[in-house]
C-alpha positions as CSV (number, residue, x, y, z in Angstrom):
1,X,0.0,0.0,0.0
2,X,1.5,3.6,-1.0
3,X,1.7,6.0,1.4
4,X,-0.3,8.6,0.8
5,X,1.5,11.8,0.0
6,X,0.9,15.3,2.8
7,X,1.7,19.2,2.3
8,X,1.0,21.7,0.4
9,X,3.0,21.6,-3.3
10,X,4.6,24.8,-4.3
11,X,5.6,25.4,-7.8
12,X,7.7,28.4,-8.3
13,X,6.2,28.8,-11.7
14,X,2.8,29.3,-10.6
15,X,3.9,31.6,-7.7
16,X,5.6,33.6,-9.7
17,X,3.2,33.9,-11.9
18,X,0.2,34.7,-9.3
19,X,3.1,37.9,-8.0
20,X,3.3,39.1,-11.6
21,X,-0.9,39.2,-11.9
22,X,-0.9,40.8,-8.5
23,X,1.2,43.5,-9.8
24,X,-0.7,44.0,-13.0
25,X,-3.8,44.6,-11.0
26,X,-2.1,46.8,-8.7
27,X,-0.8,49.2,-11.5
28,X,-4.4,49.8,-11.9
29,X,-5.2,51.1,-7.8
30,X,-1.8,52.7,-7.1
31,X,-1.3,55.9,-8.2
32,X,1.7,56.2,-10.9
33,X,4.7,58.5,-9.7
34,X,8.3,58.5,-9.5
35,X,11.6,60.2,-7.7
36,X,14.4,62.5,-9.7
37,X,16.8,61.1,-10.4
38,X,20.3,62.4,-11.3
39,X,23.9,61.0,-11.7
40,X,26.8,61.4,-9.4
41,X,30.1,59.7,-9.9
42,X,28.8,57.9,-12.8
43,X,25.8,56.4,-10.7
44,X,22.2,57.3,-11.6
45,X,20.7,58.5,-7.6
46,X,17.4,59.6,-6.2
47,X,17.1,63.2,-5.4
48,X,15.5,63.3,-2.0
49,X,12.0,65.3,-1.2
50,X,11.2,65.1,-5.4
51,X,9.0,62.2,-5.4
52,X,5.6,63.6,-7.4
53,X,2.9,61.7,-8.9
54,X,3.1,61.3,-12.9
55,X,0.6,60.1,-15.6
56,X,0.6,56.7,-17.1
57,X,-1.0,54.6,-19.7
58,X,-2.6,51.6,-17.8
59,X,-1.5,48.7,-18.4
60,X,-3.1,46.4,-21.0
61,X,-4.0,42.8,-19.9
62,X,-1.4,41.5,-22.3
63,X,1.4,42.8,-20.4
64,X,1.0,40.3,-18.1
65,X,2.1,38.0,-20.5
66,X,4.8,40.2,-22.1
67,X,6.3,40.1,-19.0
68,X,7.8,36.9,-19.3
69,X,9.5,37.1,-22.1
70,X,10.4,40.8,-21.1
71,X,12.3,39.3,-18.0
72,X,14.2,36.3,-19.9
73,X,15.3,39.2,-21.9
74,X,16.0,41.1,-19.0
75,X,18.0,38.0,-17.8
76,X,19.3,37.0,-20.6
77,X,23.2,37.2,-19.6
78,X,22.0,34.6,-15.9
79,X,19.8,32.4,-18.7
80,X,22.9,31.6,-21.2
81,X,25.1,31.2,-18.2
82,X,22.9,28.6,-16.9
83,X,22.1,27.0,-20.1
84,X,25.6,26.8,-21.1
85,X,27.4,26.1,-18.0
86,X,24.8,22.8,-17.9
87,X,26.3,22.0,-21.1
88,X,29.7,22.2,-20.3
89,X,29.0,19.9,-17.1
90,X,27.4,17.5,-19.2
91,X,30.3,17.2,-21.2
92,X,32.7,16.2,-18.5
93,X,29.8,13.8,-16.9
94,X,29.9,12.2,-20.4
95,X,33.3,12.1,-20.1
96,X,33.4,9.9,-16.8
97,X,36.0,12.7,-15.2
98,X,33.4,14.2,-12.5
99,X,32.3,10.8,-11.1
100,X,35.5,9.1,-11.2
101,X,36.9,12.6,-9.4
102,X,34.1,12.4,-6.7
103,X,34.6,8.5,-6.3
104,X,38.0,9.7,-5.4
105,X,37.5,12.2,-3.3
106,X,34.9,9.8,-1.2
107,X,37.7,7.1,-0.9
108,X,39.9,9.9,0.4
109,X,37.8,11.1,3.2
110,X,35.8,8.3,3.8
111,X,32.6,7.9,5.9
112,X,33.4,10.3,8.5
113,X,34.6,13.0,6.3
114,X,31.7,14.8,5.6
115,X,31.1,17.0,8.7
116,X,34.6,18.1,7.2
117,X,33.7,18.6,3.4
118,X,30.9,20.2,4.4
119,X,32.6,22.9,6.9
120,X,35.2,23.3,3.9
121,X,33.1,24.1,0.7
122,X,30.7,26.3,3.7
123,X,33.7,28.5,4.9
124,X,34.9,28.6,0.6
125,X,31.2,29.8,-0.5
126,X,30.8,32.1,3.1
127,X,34.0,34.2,2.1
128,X,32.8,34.7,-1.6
129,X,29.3,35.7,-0.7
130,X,30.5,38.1,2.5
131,X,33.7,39.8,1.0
132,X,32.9,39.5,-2.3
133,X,29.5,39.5,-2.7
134,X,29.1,37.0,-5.3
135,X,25.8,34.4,-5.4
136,X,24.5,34.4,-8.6
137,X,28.5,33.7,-10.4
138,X,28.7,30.9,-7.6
139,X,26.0,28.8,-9.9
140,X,28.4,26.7,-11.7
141,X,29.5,25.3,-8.3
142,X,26.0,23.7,-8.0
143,X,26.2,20.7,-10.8
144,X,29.4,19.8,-9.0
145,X,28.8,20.0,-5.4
146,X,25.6,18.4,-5.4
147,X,26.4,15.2,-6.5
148,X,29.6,15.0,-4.2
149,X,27.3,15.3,-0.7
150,X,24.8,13.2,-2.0
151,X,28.0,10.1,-2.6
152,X,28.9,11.1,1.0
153,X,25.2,10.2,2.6
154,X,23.8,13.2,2.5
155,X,20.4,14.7,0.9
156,X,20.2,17.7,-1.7
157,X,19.3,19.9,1.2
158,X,23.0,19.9,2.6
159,X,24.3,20.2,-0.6
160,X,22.1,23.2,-1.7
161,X,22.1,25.0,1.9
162,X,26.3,24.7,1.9
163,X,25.7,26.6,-1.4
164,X,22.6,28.6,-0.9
165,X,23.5,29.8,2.8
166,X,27.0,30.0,2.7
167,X,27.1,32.6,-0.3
168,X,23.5,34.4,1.1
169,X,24.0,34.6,4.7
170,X,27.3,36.0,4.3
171,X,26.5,38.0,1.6
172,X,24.1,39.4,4.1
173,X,26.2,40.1,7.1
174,X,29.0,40.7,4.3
175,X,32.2,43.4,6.0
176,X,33.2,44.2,2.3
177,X,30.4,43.2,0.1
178,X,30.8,46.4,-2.5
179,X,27.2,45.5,-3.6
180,X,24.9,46.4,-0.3
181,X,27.8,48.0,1.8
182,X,30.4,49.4,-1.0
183,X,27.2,51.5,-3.1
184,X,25.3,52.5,0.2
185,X,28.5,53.8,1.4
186,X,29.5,55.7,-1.8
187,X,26.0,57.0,-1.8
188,X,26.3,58.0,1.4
189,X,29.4,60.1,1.4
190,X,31.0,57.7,3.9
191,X,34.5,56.2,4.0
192,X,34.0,52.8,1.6
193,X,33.9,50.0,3.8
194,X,34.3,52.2,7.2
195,X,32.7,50.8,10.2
196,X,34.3,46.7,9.6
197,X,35.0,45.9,13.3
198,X,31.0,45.5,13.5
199,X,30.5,44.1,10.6
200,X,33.0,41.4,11.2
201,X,31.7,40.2,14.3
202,X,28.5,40.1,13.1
203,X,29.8,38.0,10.3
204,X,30.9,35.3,12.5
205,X,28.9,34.6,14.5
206,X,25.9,34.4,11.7
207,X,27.9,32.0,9.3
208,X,29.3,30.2,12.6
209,X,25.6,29.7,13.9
210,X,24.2,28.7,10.0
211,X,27.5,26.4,9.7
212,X,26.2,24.9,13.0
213,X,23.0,24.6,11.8
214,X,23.7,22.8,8.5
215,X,26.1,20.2,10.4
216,X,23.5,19.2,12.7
217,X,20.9,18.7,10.1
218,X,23.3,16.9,8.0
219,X,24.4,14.3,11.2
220,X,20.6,13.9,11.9
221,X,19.6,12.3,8.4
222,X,22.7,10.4,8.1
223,X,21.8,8.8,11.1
224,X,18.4,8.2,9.8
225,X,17.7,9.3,6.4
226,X,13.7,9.0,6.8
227,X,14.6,11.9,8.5
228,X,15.3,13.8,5.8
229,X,13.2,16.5,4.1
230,X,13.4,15.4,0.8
231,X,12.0,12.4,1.9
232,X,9.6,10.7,-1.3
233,X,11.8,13.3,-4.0
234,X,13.4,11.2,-7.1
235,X,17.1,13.0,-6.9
236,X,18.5,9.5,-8.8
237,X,19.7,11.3,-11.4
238,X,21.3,13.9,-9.4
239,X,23.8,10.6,-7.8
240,X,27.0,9.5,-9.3
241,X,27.9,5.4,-9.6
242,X,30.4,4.5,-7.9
243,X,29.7,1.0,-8.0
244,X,32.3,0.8,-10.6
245,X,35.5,1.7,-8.7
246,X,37.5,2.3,-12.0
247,X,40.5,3.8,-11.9
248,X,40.4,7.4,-13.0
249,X,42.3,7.7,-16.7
250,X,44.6,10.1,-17.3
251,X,42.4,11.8,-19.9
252,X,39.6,11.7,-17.1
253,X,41.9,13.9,-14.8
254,X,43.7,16.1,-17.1
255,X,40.2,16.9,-17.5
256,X,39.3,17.8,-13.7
257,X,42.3,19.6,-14.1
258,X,40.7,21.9,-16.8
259,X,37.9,22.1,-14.8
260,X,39.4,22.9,-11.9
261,X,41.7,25.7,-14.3
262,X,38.1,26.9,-15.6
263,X,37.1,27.9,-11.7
264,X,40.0,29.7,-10.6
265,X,40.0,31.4,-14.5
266,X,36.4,32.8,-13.9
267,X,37.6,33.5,-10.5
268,X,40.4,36.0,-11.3
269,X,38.5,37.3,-14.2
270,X,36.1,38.5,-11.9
271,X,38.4,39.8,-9.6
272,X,41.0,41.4,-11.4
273,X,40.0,41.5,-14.9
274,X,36.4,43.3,-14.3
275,X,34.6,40.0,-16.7
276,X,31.1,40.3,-17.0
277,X,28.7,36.8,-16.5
278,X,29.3,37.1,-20.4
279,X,32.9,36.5,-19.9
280,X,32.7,33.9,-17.3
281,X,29.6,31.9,-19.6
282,X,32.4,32.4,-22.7
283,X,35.1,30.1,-20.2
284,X,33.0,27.6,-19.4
285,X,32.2,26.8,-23.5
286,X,35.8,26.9,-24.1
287,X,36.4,24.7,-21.3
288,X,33.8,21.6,-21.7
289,X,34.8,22.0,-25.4
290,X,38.6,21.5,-24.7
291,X,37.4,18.7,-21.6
292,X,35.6,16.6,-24.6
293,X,38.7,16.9,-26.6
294,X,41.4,15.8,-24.5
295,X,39.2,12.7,-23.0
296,X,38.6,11.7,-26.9
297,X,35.2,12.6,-27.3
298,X,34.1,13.4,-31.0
299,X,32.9,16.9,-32.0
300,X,29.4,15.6,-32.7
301,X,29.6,14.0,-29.2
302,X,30.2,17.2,-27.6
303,X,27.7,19.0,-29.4
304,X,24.9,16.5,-28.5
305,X,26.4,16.9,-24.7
306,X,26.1,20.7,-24.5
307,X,22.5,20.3,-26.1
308,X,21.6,17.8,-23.4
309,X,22.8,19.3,-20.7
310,X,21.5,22.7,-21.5
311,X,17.9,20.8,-21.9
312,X,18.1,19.8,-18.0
313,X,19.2,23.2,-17.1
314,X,16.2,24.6,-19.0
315,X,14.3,24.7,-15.9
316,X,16.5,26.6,-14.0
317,X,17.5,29.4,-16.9
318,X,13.0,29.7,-17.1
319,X,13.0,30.6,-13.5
320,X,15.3,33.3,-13.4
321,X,13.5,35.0,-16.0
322,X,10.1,34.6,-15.2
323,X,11.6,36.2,-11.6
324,X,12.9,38.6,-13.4
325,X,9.3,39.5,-15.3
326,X,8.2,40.5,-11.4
327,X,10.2,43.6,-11.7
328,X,9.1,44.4,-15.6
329,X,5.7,44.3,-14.8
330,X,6.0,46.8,-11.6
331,X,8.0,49.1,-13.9
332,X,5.6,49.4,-16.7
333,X,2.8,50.3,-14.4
334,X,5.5,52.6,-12.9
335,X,4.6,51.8,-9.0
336,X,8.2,50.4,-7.9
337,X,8.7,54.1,-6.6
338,X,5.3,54.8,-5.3
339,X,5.9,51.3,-3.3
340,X,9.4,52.6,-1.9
341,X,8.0,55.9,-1.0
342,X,4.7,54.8,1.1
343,X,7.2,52.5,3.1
344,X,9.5,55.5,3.8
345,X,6.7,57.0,5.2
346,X,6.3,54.4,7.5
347,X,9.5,54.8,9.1
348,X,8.5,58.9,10.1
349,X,8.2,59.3,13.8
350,X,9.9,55.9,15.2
351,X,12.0,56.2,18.0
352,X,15.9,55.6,16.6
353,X,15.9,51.2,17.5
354,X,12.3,50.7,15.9
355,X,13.4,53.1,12.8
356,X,16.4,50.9,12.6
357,X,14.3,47.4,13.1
358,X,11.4,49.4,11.2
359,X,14.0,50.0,8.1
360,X,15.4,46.0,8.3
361,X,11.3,45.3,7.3
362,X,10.9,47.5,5.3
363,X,14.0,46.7,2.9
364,X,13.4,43.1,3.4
365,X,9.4,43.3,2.0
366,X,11.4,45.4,-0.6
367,X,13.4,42.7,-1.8
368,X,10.3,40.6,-2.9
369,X,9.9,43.4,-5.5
370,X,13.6,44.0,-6.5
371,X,15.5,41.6,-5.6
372,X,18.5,43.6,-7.1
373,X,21.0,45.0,-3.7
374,X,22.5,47.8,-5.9
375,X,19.8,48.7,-7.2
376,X,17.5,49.2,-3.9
377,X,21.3,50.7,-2.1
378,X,20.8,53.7,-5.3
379,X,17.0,54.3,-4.9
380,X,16.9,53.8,-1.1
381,X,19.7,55.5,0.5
382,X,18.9,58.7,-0.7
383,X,15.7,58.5,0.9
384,X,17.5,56.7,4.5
385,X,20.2,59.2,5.0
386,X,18.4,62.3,5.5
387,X,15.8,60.1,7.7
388,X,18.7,59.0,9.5
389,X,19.2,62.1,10.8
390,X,15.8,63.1,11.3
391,X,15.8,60.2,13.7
392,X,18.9,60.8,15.5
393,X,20.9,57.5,14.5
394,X,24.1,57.0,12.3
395,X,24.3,56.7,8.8
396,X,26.6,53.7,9.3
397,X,23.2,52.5,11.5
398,X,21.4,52.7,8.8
399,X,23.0,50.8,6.1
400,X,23.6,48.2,8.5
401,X,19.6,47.7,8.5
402,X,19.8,48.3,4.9
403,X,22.5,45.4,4.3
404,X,20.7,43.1,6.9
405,X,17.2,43.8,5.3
406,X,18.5,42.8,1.8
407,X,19.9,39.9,2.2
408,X,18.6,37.6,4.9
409,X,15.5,37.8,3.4
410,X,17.3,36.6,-0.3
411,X,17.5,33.2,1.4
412,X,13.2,33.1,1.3
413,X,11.8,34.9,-1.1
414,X,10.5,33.0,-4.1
415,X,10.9,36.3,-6.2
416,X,14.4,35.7,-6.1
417,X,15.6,34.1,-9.1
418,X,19.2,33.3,-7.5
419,X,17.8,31.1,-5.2
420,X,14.8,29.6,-7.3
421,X,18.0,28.2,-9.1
422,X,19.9,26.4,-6.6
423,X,17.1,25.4,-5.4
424,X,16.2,23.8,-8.8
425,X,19.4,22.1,-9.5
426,X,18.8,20.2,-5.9
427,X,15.0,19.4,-6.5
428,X,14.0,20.9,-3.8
429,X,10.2,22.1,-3.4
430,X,9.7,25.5,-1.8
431,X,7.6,24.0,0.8
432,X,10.5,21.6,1.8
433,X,12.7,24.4,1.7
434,X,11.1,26.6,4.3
435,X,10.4,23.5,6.3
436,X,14.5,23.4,6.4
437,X,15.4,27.2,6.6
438,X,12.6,28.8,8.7
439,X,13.5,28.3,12.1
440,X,17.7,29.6,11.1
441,X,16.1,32.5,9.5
442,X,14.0,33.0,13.3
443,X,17.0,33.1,14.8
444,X,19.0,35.4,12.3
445,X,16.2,37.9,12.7
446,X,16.7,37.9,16.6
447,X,20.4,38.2,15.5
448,X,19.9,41.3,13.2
449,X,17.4,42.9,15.5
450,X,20.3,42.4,18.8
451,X,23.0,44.0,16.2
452,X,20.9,46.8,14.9
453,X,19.8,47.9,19.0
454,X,23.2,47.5,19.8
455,X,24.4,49.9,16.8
456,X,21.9,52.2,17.8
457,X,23.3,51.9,21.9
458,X,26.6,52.9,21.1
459,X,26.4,55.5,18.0
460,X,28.0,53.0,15.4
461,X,30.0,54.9,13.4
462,X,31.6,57.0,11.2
463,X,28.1,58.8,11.0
C-alpha cells in the first residue's frame, strides 16, 4: 500500500506567476509617480523630497504575458550562463572525469569526512558571498557540489544550503560586500567599507551559527535518512555510480584539471579582470569544449552533450526569468517608486531602535519586489540618510539595516531568481525548503534585530 502523500505543493512557476498578476492589477489602484533622479560619480541617484505623482497609460492585460518574455530578456546574460554552464558539465559527466573525481575524493575522506567537506566548501562559499558579494556567479558550483554530498550520505538539502547559505548569509552580514555596503557607502558620502569591526563580528557569529546549523541537520539524516526533508523526492539522477570503482584515466583527470583551471580562470577574471557573466559563460564553452577533446570525445559527441545538458538546465534558466518578469511588470505600471516611498513614510516618527528594526522590514518586503541589492542601495539611501538624521541614529546604523534587510531575506523569497535556481538544480520544493530554513532565518532575525539595538546603543560609526 503507498503512502499517501501530505503538504501543500509549491511550484515556483505558478507563484511567480500569481506575484506578476498581482502586480498588473495593482498598477491599476496605485497611483503612478516617481523620484528625480540624477547621476553622481557615474551612478544614476534619487534626489531626496522630489517624489511627485506622474501620468501613465494603464496597463493592458497582455502585459501580463509580455512580461515573461520581457524578463528572460531582462536575464538573458544569468539564462545563457545557466544554459551553457549545464552544457559544459554535461560534457565532463559524459566524459566519466566528474564521477570518477568524486569517487576519489569519497575514498579519500571516507565515511566520517563529511562534517569536514561540508565545513570546507561552507567556509569557501561564506567568504565569496561576505567579502565578495558573489551568489549568482557561484551557480556553476552547483552541478558539481551536489552530487559530491549526496555520494557522501547526505540529501540535496545539505548540498544546496552549503551553497545557498554559505554565499546568502554571508553576503548578508558581508564586511566588504561592494554590492549592499560598498554603493550605500558611496552614496552616502561615507569612507567605503568604514565601520568593519561591526561588521566582522556580526559575520561570525551568523555564518558560525548557519554552519552549525547545516552540520546538525546533516548528522541527523545520516543517522536516519527517513529523516530527511526530501524524503519521497526522485534526486536518482542527481547521484554519481560509484559502484564501478574504475581507476580514473589520465584523460579523465587532465580533465578535472581543466575544470578545476576553468574555476579559478572565472575566478580571477572576476576579480581582477572586471569579466562580465558574459565572460565567465564564454570560459566555461571553451572549457567543456577543450574537456571533450582531450578525453577523446568526438565533436558531434560534444555537441549533442552541450544540447543535453543545456535541456536539464532549461528549468533553472525559465525561473530566473520569469523572476525577473516580477520587476518588468511593476516598472511598466511605474509603481516600484510609489511602493518605496509609502514604506518610507512608515518609518517617520519611530523612536531611533524601531526606525532601525522598522527600516530591516521595510527593505526586506522590498526585496520581494527588486530583488536587485544595488539597485534598492541607489533608490533607497537617498531616501535613508536624511531620515537618519531626522531620527537621531548613524548613517553607518542605517546601512547596516539596509545590508541586513537585503539579504537575509534573499534566502526566502521565491521572487528571487538566485535562489529559485539552486534550489532547482537540488529538487527541492519551496515547501521543503522553508520547512529546512525557517526556524535559522528566526533566529537570524533575533540576530539582526540584537546587532541593529546594539548599533543604535553605542552610536556605530563614522556617522
Amino acid at each position: 500500500m503507498k503512502e499517501k502523500k501530505k503538504g501543500i505543493k509549491i511550484n515556483a512557476f505558478c507563484l511567480l506567476f500569481c506575484v506578476i498578476i498581482i502586480c498588473a492589477l495593482a498598477s491599476y489602484v496605485i497611483t503612478p509617480g516617481t523620484f528625480d533622479r540624477q547621476i553622481v560619480d557615474g551612478r544614476t541617484v534619487v534626489v531626496p523630497g522630489s517624489y511627485h505623482v506622474i501620468e501613465k497609460a494603464a496597463l493592458s492585460p497582455l502585459a501580463i504575458f509580455n512580461a515573461i518574455p520581457n524578463g528572460i530578456i531582462g536575464a538573458a546574460n544569468m539564462v545563457v550562463l545557466i544554459l551553457l554552464v549545464g552544457g559544459s558539465i554535461e560534457v565532463y559527466n559524459k566524459s566519466g572525469a566528474i564521477n570518477a573525481g568524486i569517487g576519489k575524493l569519497v575514498k579519500s575522506v571516507g565515511s566520517k569526512g563529511g562534517p569536514l567537506v561540508i565545513t570546507v566548501f561552507f567556509a569557501v562559499f561564506a567568504v565569496l558571498g561576505g567579502f565578495l558579494g558573489w551568489i549568482e556567479v557561484c551557480i556553476p558550483f552547483a552541478p558539481l557540489i551536489i552530487p559530491i554530498l549526496l555520494a557522501l550520505g547526505y540529501d540535496t538539502i545539505v548540498a544546496v544550503s552549503i551553497l545557498v547559505l554559505g554565499l546568502m548569509v554571508g553576503f548578508a552580514i558581508g564586511p566588504t560586500n561592494i554590492y549592499t555596503v560598498g554603493i550605500a557607502h558611496q552614496v552616502s558620502q561615507l569612507p567605503i567599507f568604514s565601520g568593519i569591526k561591526l561588521r566582522l563580528i556580526a559575520y561570525f557569529i551568523f555564518t558560525g551559527i548557519t554552519l552549525i546549523y547545516i552540520l546538525m541537520y546533516a548528522a541527523k539524516i545520516k543517522k536516519d535518512p527517513e529523516k530527511s526533508y526530501m524524503k519521497g523526492i526522485d534526486v536518482s539522477d542527481l547521484n554519481v555510480d560509484l559502484s564501478k570503482n574504475a581507476e580514473i584515466t589520465r584523460s579523465q583527470s587532465m580533465a578535472l584539471v581543466i575544470l578545476v583551471l576553468t574555476f579559478v580562470i572565472s575566478v580571477y577574471g572576476m576579480l581582477k579582470l572586471k569579466w562580465s557573466i558574459v565572460d565567465m559563460t564564454g570560459v566555461f564553452l571553451l572549457s567543456g569544449i577543450i574537456a571533450g577533446f582531450v578525453t577523446k570525445m568526438s565533436a558531434s559527441d560534444i555537441a549533442d552533450s552541450f544540447i543535453e545538458g543545456s535541456k536539464g538546465a532549461m528549468g533553472g534558466a525559465m525561473i530566473v526569468g520569469v523572476a525577473r518578469a516580477v520587476q518588468w511588470i511593476l516598472e511598466q505600471g511605474g509603481i516600484i517608486d510609489p511602493i518605496i516611498n509609502g514604506l518610507s513614510q512608515l518609518l517617520d516618527g519611530l523612536p531611533p531602535v524601531g526606525s532601525a528594526i522598522g527600516v530591516f522590514i521595510v527593505v526586506s518586503l522590498l526585496n520581494a519586489l527588486v530583488p536587485s541589492g544595488s539597485g534598492k542601495a541607489m533608490a533607497l539611501m537617498p531616501i535613508l540618510m536624511p531620515l537618519a538624521e531626522l531620527i537621531g541614529i548613524t548613517r553607518q546604523t542605517m546601512i547596516l539595516a539596509y545590508q541586513f534587510g537585503d539579504g537575509i531575506s534573499n534566502i526566502f523569497w521565491f521572487t528571487y531568481g538566485g535562489l529559485l535556481i539552486f534550489l532547482s538544480y537540488g529538487k527541492i520544493p519551496l515547501a521543503r525548503w522553508y520547512k529546512f530554513v525557517m526556524p535559522l532565518i528566526a533566529v537570524m532575525i533575533v540576530l539582526a534585530v540584537i546587532f541593529l539595538s546594539i548599533a543604535v546603543k553605542i552610536g556605530y560609526g563614522p556617522a
